[in-house]
C-alpha positions as CSV (number, residue, x, y, z in Angstrom):
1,X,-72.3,-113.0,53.4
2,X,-71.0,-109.9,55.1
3,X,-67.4,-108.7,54.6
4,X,-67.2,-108.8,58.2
5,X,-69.0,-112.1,58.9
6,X,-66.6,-114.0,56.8
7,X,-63.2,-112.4,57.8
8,X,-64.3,-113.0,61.6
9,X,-65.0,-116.9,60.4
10,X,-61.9,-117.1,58.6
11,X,-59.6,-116.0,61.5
12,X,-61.8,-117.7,64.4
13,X,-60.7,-121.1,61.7
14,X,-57.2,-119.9,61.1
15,X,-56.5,-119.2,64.8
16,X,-57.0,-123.1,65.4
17,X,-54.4,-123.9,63.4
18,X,-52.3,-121.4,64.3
19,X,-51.9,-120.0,60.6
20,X,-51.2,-115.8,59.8
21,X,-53.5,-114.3,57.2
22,X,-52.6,-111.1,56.6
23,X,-55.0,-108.4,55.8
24,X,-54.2,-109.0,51.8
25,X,-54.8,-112.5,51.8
26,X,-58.0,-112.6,53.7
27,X,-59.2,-109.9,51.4
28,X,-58.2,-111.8,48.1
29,X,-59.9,-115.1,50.3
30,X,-62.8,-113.0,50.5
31,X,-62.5,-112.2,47.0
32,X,-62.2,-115.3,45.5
33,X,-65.3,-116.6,47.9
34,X,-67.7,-114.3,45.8
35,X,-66.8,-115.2,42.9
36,X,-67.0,-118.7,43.5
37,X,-70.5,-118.0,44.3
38,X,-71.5,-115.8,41.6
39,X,-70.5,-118.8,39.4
40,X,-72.3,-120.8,41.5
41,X,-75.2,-119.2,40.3
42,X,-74.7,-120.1,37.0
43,X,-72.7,-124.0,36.9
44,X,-71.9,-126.4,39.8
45,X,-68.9,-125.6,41.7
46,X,-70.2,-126.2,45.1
47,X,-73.2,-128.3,46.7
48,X,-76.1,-125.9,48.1
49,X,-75.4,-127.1,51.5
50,X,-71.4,-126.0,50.8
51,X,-72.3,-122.4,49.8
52,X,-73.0,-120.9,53.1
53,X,-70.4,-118.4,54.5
54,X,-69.7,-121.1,57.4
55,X,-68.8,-124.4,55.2
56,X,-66.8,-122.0,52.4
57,X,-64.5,-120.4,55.1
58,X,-64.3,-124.0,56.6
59,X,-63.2,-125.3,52.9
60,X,-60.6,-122.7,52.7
61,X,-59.2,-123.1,55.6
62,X,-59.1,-127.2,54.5
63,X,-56.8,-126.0,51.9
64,X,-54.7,-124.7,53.8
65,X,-53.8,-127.5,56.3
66,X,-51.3,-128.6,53.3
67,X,-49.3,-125.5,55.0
68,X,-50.0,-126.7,58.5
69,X,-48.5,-130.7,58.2
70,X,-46.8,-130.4,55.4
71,X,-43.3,-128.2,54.5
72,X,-43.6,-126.7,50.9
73,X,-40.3,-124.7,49.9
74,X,-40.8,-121.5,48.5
75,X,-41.2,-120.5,44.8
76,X,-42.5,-124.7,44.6
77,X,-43.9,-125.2,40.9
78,X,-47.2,-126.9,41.8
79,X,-49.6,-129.3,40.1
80,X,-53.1,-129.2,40.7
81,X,-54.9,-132.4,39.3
82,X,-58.6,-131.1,38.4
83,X,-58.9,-127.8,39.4
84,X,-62.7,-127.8,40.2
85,X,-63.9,-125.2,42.2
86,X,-60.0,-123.9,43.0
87,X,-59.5,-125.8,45.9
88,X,-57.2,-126.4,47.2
89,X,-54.5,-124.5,44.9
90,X,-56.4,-121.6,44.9
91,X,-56.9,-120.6,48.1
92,X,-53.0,-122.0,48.6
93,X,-51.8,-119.6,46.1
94,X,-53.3,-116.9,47.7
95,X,-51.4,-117.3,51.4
96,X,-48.3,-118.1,49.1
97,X,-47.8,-116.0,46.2
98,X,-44.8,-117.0,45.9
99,X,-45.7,-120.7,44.6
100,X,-46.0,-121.0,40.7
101,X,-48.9,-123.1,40.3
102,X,-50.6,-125.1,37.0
103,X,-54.3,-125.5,37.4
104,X,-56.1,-128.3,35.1
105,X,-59.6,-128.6,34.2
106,X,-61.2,-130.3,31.4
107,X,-64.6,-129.3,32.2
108,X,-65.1,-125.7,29.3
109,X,-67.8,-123.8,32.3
110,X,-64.8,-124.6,34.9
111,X,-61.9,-123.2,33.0
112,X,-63.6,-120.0,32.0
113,X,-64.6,-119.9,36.4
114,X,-61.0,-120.4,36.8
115,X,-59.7,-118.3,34.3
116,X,-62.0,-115.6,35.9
117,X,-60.5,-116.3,39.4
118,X,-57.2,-115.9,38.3
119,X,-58.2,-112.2,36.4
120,X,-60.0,-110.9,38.9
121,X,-57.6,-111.4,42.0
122,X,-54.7,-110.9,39.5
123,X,-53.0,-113.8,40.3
124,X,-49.1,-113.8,39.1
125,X,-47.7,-117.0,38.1
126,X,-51.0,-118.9,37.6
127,X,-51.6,-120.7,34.7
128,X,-54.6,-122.4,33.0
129,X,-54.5,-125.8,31.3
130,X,-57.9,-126.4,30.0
131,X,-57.8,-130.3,29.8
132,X,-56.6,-133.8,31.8
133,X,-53.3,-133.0,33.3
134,X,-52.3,-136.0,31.3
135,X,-52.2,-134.2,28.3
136,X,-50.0,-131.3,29.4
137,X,-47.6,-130.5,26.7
138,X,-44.5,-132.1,26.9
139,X,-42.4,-129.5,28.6
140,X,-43.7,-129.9,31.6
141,X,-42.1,-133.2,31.9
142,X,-40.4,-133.7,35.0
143,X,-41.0,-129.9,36.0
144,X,-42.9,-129.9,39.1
145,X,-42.4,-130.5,42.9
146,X,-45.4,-130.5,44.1
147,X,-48.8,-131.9,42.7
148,X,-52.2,-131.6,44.6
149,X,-55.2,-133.6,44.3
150,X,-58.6,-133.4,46.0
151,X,-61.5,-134.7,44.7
152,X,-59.8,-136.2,41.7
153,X,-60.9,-139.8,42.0
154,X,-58.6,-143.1,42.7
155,X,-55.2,-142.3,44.1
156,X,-53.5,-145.0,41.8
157,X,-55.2,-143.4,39.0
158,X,-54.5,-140.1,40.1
159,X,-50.7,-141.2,40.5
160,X,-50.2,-142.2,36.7
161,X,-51.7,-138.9,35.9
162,X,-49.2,-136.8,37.6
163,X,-46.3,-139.2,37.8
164,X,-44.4,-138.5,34.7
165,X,-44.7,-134.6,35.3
166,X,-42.9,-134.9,38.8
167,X,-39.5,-134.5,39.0
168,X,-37.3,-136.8,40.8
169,X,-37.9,-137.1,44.5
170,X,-41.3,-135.0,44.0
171,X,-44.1,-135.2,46.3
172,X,-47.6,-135.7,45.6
173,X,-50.4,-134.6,48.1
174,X,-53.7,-135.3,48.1
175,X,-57.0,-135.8,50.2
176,X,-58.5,-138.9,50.7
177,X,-61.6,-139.9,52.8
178,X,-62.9,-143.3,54.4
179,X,-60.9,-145.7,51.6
180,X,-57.7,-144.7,51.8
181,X,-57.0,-148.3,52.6
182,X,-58.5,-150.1,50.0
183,X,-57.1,-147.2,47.4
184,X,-54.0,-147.7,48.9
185,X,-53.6,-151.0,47.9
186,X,-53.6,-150.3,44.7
187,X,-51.3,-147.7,45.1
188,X,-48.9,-149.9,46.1
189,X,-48.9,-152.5,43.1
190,X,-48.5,-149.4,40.6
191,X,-45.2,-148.2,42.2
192,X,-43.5,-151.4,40.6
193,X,-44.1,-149.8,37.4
194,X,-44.1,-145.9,38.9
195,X,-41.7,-146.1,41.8
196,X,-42.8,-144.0,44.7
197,X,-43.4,-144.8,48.0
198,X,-45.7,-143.4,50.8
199,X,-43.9,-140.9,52.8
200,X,-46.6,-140.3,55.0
201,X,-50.6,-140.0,56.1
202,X,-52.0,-137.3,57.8
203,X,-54.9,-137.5,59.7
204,X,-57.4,-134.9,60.0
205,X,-59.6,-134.7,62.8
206,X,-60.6,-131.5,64.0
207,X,-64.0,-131.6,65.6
208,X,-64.2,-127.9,66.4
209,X,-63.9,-127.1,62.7
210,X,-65.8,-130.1,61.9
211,X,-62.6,-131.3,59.4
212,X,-61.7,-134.9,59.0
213,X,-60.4,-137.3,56.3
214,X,-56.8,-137.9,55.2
215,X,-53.7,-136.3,53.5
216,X,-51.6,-138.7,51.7
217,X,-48.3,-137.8,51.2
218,X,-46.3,-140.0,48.3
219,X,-42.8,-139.3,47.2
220,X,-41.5,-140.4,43.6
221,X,-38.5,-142.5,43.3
């Protein structure tokens, strides 16, 4: 993957969306794309299939459609329920530095990736917990205003992980795929015991970038 080759990818995808990266983020985008997969090398972050420079650019610019439908208020203190690869806080944090973000991964390989990430781009106001979110220390509670999920398993689930670290009127995104119905359900019979509601469902369906699924939107009460 050329320097070149993936900047031109990453504003070609941008440009669809109608989304500014200046010259610092795409560099620190292009930064954190290597070292994704240099520790691809070594643990799994990413499928095979995922790790060409076509479907990583495409995954970045998948985290940032939070920043296309959705309105996140500057210097936000941000969630991110099983960090993983980095996505999508990563790449998030990147095109808004000014966002203090909380990354969680219970996985030891992924946390030592993460923690790398964070080092090498010298990412300000980015910290590491190295377990569950559930098991955040309690000062967190009621702290954030944002929490992100992708990847992170069944929404209701998901929901009582985060829940008791949102603040009051708090919104919780996260991306869902084909059974966002049938998870939803279940969604729904928590919030008698973890008020919230659904504020709102995105969906994504851009064939040109070859996106799709759904971004949940649900507000705590």
């Amino acid at each position: 993957m050329t320097d070149s080759e993936f900047f031109g990818l990453l504003r070609f995808q941008a440009s669809q969306l109608n989304l500014k990266l200046d010259e610092i983020g795409l560099n620190k985008l292009y930064g954190f794309a290597q070292i994704l997969l240099e520790w691809n090398q070594r643990i799994h972050l990413v499928s095979k299939k995922d790790s060409d420079s076509v479907r990583l650019a495409r995954q970045i610019i998948d985290s940032l459609l939070l920043l296309v439908y959705f309105e996140i208020p500057s210097a936000n203190r941000v969630l991110d329920l099983g960090s993983g690869a980095g996505f999508p806080a990563v790449p998030l944090k990147i095109v808004r530095p000014d966002l203090e973000i909380v990354l969680t991964e219970s996985k030891q390989k992924k946390s030592a990736y993460l923690q790398d990430v964070i080092e090498q781009l010298q990412l300000t106001k980015v910290f590491l917990w190295g377990d569950r979110a559930q098991k955040l220390p309690v000062r967190y509670t009621n702290y954030f205003d944002l929490a992100l999920a992708k990847a992170s398993g069944d929404l209701a689930n998901s929901w009582a992980e985060v829940y008791q670290f949102l603040k009051s009127g708090a919104n919780f995104l996260a991306y869902k795929g084909k059974k966002i119905e049938k998870e939803q359900e279940g969604l729904v019979r928590l919030f008698k015991k973890l008020p919230g509601r659904i504020d709102r469902i995105v969906k994504i369906d851009i064939q040109e970038l070859d996106l799709g699924g759904y971004i949940i939107s649900v507000k705590k009460l």
